[in-house]
C-alpha positions as CSV (number, residue, x, y, z in Angstrom):
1,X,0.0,0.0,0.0
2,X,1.4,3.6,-1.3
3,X,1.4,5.5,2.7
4,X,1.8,8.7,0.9
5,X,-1.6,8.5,-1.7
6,X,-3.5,6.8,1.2
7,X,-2.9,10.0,3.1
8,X,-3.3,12.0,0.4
9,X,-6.8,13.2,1.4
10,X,-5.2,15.2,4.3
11,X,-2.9,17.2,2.4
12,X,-3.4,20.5,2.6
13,X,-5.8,21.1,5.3
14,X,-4.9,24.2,7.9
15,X,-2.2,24.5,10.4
16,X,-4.9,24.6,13.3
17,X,-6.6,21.5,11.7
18,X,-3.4,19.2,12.2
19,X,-2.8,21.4,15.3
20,X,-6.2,20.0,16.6
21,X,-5.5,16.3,15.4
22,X,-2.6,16.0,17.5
23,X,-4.5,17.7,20.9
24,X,-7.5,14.9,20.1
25,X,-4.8,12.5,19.5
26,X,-3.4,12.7,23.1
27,X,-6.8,13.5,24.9
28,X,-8.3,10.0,23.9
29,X,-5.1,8.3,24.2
30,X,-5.7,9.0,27.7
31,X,-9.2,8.3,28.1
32,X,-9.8,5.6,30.0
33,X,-12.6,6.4,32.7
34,X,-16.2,6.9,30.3
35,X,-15.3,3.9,28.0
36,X,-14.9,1.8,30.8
37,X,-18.1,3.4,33.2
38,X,-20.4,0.2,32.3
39,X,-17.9,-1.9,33.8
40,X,-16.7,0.2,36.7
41,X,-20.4,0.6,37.7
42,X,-21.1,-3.0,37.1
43,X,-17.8,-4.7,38.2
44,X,-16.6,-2.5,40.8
45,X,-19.3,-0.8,42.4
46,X,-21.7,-3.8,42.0
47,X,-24.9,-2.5,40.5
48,X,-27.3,-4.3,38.6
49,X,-28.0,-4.1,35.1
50,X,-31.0,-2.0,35.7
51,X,-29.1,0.3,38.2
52,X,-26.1,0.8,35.6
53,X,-28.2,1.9,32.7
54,X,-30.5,4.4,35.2
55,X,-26.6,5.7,36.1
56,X,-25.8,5.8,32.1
57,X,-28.8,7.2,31.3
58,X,-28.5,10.3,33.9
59,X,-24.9,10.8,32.6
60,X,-25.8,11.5,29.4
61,X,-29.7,13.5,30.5
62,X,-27.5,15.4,33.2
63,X,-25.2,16.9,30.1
64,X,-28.0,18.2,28.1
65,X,-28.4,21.5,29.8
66,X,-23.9,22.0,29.3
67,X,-24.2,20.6,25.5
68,X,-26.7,23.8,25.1
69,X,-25.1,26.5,27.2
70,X,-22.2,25.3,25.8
71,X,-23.3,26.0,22.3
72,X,-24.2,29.5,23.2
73,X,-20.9,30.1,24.7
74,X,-19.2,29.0,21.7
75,X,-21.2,31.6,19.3
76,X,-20.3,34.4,21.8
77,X,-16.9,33.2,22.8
78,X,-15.5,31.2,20.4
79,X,-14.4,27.5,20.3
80,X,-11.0,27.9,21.7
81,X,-11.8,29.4,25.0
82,X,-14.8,26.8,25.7
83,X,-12.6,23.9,25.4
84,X,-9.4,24.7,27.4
85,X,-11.9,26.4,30.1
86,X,-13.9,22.9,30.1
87,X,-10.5,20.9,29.8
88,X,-8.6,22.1,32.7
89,X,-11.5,22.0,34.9
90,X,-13.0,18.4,34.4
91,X,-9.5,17.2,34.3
92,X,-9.1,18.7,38.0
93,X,-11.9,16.7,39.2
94,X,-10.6,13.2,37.7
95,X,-7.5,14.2,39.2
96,X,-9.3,14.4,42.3
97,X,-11.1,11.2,42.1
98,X,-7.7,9.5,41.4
99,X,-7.0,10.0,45.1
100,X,-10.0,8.9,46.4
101,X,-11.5,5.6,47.4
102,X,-14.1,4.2,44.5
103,X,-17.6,4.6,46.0
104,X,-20.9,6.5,45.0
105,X,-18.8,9.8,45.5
106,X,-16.3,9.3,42.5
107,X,-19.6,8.3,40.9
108,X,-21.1,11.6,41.2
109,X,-17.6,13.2,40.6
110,X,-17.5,11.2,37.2
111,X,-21.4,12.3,36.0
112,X,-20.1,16.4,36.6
113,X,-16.9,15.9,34.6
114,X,-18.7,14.3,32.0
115,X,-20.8,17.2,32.1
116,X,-17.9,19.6,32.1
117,X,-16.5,18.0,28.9
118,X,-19.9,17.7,27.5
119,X,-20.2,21.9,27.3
120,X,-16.8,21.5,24.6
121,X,-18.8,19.1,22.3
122,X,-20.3,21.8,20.1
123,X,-16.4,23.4,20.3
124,X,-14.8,20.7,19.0
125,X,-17.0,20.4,15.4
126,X,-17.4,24.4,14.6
127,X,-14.0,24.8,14.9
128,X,-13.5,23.2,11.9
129,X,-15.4,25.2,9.5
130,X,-14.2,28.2,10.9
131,X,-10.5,27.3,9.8
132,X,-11.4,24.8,6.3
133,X,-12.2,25.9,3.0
134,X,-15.9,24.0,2.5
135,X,-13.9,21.5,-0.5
136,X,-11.7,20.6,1.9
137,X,-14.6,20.1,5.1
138,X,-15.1,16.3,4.8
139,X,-11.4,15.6,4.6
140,X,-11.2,17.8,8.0
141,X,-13.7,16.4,10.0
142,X,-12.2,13.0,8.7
143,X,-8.8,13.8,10.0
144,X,-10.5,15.0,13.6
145,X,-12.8,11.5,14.0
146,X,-9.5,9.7,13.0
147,X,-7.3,11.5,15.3
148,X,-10.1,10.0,18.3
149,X,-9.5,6.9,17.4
150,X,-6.2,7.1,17.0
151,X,-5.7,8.0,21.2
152,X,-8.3,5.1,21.8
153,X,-6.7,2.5,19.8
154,X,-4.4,2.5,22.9
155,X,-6.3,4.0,25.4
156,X,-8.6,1.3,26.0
157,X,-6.0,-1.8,26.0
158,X,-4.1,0.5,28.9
159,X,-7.3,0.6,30.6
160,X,-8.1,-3.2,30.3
161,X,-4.6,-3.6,32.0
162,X,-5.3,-1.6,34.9
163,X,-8.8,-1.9,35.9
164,X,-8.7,-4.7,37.6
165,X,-5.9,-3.6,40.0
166,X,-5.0,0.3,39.5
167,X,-8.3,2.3,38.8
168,X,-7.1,5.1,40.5
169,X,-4.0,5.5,38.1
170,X,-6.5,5.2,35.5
171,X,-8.5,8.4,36.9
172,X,-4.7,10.0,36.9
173,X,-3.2,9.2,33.8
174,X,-6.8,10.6,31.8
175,X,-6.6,14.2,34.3
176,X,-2.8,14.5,32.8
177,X,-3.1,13.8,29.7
178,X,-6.5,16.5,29.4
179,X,-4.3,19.3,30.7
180,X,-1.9,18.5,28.5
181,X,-4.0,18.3,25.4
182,X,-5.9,21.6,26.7
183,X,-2.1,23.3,27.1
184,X,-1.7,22.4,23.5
185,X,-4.4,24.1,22.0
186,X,-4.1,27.0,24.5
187,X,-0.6,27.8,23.4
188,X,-0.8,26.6,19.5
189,X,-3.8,26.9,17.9
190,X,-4.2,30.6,16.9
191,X,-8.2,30.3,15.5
192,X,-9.6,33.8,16.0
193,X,-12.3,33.3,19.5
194,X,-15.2,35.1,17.4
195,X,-16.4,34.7,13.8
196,X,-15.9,37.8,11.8
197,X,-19.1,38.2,10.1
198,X,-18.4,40.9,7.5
199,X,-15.4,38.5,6.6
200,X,-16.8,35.4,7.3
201,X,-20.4,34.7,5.5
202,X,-20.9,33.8,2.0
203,X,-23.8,35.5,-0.5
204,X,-26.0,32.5,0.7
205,X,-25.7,33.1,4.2
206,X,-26.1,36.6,4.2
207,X,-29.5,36.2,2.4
208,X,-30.2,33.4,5.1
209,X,-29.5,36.0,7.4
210,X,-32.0,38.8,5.7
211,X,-35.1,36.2,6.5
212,X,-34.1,34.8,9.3
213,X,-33.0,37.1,12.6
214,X,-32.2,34.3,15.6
215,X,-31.8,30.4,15.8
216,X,-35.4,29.5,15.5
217,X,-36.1,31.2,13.0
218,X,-33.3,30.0,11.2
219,X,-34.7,26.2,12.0
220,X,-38.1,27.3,11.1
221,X,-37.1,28.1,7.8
222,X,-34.9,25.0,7.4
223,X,-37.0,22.3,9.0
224,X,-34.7,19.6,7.8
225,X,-32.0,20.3,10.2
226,X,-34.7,19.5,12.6
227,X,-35.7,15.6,11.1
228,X,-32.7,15.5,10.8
229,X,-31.1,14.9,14.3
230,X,-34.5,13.4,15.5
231,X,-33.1,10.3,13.0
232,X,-29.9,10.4,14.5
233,X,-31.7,10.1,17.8
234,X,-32.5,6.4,16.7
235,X,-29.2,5.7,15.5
236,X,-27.8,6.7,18.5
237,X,-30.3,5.0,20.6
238,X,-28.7,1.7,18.7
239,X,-25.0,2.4,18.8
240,X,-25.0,3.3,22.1
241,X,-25.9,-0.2,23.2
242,X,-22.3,-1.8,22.1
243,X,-21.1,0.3,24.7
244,X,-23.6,-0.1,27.5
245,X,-25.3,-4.2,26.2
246,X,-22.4,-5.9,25.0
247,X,-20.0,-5.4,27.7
248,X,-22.8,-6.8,30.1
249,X,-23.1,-9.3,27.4
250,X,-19.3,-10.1,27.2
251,X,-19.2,-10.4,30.8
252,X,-22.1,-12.8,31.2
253,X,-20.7,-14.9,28.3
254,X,-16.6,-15.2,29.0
255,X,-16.8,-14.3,33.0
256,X,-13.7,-13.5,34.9
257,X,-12.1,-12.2,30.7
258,X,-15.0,-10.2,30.2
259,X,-13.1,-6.7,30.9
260,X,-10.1,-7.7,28.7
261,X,-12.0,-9.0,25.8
262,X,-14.2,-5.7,26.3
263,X,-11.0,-3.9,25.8
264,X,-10.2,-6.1,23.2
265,X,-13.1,-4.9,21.2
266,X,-12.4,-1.2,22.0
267,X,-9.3,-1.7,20.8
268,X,-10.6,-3.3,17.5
269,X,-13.1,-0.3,17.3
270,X,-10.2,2.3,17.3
271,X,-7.8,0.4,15.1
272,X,-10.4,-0.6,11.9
273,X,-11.5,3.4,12.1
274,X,-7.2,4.8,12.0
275,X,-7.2,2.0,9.0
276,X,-10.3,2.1,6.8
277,X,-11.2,6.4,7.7
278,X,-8.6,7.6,5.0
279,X,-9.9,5.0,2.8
280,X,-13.8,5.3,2.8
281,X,-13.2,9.1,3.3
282,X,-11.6,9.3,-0.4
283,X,-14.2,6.8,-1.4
284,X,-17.6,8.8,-0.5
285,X,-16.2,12.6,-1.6
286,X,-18.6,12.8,-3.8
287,X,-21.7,10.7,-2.3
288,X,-24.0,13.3,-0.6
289,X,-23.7,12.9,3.3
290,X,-27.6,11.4,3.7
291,X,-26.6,8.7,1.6
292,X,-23.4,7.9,3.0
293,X,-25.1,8.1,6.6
294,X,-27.9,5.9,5.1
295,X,-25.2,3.1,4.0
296,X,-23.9,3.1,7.1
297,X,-27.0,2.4,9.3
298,X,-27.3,-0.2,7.3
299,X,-24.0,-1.7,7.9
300,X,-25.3,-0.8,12.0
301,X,-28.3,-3.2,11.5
302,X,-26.2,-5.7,10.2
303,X,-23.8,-6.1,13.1
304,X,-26.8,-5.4,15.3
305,X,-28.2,-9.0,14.0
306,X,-25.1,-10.3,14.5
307,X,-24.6,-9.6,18.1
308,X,-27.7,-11.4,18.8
309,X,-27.0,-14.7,17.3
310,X,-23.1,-14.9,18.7
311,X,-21.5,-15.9,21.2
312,X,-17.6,-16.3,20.0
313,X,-15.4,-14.1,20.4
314,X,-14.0,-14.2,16.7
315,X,-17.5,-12.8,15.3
316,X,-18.0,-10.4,17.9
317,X,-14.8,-9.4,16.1
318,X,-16.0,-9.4,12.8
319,X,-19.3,-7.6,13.9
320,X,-17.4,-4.6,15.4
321,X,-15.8,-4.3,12.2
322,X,-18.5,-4.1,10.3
323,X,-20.3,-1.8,12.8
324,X,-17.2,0.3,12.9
325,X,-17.9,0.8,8.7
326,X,-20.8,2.0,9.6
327,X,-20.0,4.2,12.4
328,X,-16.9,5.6,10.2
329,X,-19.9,6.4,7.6
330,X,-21.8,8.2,10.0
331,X,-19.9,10.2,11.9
332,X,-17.9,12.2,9.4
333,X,-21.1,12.9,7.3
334,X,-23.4,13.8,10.3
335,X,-21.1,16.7,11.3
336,X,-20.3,17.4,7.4
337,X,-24.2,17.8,6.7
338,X,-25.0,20.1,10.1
339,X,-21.9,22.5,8.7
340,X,-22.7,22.3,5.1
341,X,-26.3,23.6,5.5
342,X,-25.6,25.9,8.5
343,X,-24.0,29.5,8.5
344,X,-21.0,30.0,10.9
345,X,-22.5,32.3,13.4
346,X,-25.0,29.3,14.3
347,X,-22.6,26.5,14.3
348,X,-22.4,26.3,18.4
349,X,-26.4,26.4,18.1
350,X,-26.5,24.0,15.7
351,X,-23.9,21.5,16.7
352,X,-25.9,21.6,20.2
353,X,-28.9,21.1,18.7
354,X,-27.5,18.1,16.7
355,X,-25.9,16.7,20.2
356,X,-28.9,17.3,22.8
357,X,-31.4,16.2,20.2
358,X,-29.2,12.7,18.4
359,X,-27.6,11.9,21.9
360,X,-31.0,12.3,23.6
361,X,-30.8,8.1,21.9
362,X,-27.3,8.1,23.7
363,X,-29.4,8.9,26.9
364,X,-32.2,6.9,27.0
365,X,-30.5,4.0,25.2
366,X,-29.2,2.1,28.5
367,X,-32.1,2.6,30.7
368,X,-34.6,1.7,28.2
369,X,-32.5,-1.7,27.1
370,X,-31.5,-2.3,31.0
371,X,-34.7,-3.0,31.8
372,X,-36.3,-4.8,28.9
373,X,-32.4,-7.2,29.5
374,X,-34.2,-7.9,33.1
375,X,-36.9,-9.5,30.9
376,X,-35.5,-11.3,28.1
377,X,-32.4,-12.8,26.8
378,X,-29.6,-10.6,25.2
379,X,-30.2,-11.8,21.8
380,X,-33.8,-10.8,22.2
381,X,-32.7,-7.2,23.2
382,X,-30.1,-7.1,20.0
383,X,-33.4,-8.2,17.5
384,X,-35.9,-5.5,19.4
385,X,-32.4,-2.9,18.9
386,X,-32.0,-4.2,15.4
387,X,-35.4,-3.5,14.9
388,X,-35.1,0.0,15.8
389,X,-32.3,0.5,13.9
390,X,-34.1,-0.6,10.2
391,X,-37.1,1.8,11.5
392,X,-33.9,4.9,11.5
393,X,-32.8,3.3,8.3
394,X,-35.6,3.8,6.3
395,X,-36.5,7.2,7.7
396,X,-33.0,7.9,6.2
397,X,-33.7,7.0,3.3
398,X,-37.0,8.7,2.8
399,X,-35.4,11.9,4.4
400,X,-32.9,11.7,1.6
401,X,-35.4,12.1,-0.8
402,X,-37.4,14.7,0.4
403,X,-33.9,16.5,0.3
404,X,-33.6,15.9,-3.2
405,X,-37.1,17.1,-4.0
406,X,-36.8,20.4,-2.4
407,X,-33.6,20.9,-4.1
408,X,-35.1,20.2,-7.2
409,X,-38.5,22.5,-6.3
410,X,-35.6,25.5,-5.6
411,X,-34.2,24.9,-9.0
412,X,-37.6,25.0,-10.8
413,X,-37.9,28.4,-8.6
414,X,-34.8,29.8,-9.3
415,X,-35.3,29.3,-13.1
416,X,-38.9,30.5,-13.4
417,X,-37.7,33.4,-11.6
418,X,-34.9,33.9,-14.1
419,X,-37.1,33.6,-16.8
420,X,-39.4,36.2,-15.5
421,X,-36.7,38.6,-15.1
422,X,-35.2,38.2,-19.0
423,X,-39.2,38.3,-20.0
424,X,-39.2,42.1,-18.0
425,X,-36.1,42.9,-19.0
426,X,-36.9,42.1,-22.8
427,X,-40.0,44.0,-22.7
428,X,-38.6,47.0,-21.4
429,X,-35.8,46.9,-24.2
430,X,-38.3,46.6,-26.7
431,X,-40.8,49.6,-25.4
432,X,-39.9,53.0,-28.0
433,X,-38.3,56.0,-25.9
434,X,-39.3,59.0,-25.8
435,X,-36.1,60.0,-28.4
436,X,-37.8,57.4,-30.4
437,X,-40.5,59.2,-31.0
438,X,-39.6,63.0,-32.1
């Protein structure tokens, strides 16, 4: 394999882009303590199944008030600012918790962090169209979901290591390398804090601008940023179960290995995304994002099914990699498709929008599927997820298409209205002047 043409795509991006990569890099690399709460909840602290996906669930509920105030802080104060300010201070508490004994405490303590680093979420994806040229966007975003997995194609394997017998280092390590990963975009990254409007917005966005004087109004006018995320919610509400109903699943099936083999699969996750991104980004530049988001929920219901009917580790495997297609589909077009269609002075909005609305699935996913577990088997929970999953799939695919018509009704518009004007101005060349007539 030519390295150099395989990389290719992320030639030429901006200095803060690569700048970024390298802070994500070292931030997930790090991360140990959220990919690895089903098991410390379940393993360590001894809840039930029901009890950890109540505790999931108000993780994620508990973040939705940071993810929008967040979002607002980013449209007044820019990116930059809302990251390092979130970065140093969740880090502080892990640190914290890394000299404390495990109980509910650190529990709490690991719900407010979570909800600290939550407010940087709509940070982290409208920084990039603030700093790429639009052709270059997809390639960007690529770059930052790659650099992600990148960091957790170790971080996990560390954290399978030590959970058993050095949690607190865990909680440690993850504070240390945050501050570090803030200090590097405090120092580096020299992205202007504030969009500068007169500089900043294109001929369509100023005329989105002229109809459309806040947020809302924006959204009323463009109701397909709305659907949008509501489908997302579903997809979430599925992908988040790998995270929350397979370890429980691993654990019940391989025991006493369940944590490694977890970590294995984490691992696995991470590694097939820093392989396959570059490739399938090059491959889909020019599929529109619905599409490409469309493929890849179905590649989601496809490792969904398998999940239900396996129980070796080899296809568990094989299923992560072909969920992790999907996911690679998915995430790069999702943020692509919110920046493509929004202009820059709503990006925080937006981008909040996109998380509190889509991870509102991440939310209720383990409490909903904790309890229906109670009742049935685990591959009778993967066929009711898989379910859900083809019920996102085809609202994807009819959501596509309503795209498509109102982009073809705006055409018809535009050139009615063009041949109106020629008609006027042709009748108006045609009328005699007043010279005309002496």
């Amino acid at each position: 394999m030519n390295i150099k043409k395989y990389l290719s795509i992320y030639k030429g991006l901006p200095k803060d882009i690569y700048l970024l990569f390298i802070s994500i890099v070292i931030n997930k690399m790090g991360s140990f303590i959220m990919p690895l709460l089903t098991l410390i909840l379940a393993v360590k602290i001894g809840l039930s199944k029901t009890e950890v996906g109540l505790f999931s669930t108000i993780a994620m509920l508990t973040q939705v008030p940071f993810i929008i105030l967040g979002g607002n802080l980013v449209d007044k104060f820019g990116g930059k600012k809302i990251i390092v300010f979130t970065q140093i201070i969740g880090s502080l508490v892990y640190l914290g918790c890394g000299f404390m004994k495990l109980n509910f405490t650190v529990v709490i303590l690991i719900i407010i962090a979570s909800d600290i680093y939550a407010m940087a979420s709509p940070a982290f994806t409208s920084m990039v169209p603030l700093v790429t040229p639009s052709p270059l966007m997809k390639n960007a975003y690529s770059l930052i979901y790659l650099g992600g997995n990148l960091g957790l194609a170790i971080g996990p394997t560390i954290g399978g290591i030590l959970f058993n017998n050095h949690l607190n280092l865990l909680f440690i390590i993850d504070a240390l390398t945050t501050l570090l990963s803030a200090g590097l975009i405090l120092f580096f990254i020299k992205v202007k804090d504030k969009v500068d409007n007169s500089l900043q917005k294109t001929e369509t966005e100023q005329s989105e601008l002229t109809n459309s004087n806040s947020i809302f109004s924006f959204l009323y006018n463009n109701p397909i940023l709305v659907i949008f995320p509501i489908i997302m919610l579903v997809y979430n509400f599925c992908y988040i179960q790998w995270t929350f109903m397979l370890p429980l699943q691993i654990v019940d099936i391989f025991k006493s290995n369940g944590a490694s083999f977890f970590s294995l699969l984490l691992s696995t996750n991470a590694i097939i995304v820093i392989i396959l991104t570059p490739l399938l980004t090059s491959f889909i530049q020019k599929i529109e994002p619905l599409k490409s988001i469309f493929i890849g929920g179905v590649f989601y219901l496809s490792s969904f099914v398998l999940f239900a009917i396996n129980k070796f580790m080899i296809i568990f495997i094989l299923s992560i990699i072909i969920m992790t297609i999907g996911e690679i589909l998915i995430t790069i077009n999702a943020n692509h498709y919110i920046a493509k269609n929004t202009p820059k002075q709503y990006l925080g909005r937006s981008n909040s929008l996109l998380f509190v609305v889509s991870g509102t699935g991440y939310a209720v996913g383990p409490v909903v599927m904790g309890n229906i577990i109670i009742l049935t088997s685990f591959k009778n929970a993967w066929l009711l997820v898989s379910a859900f999953m083809l019920c996102g799939v085809v609202s994807m695919y009819f959501l596509r298409r309503f795209e498509k018509i109102n982009v073809l009704k705006k055409q018809i518009l535009i050139i009615k209205f063009l041949a109106i004007l020629k008609l006027k101005l042709l009748s108006k060349s045609d009328k005699p002047t007043l010279n005309s007539n002496k």
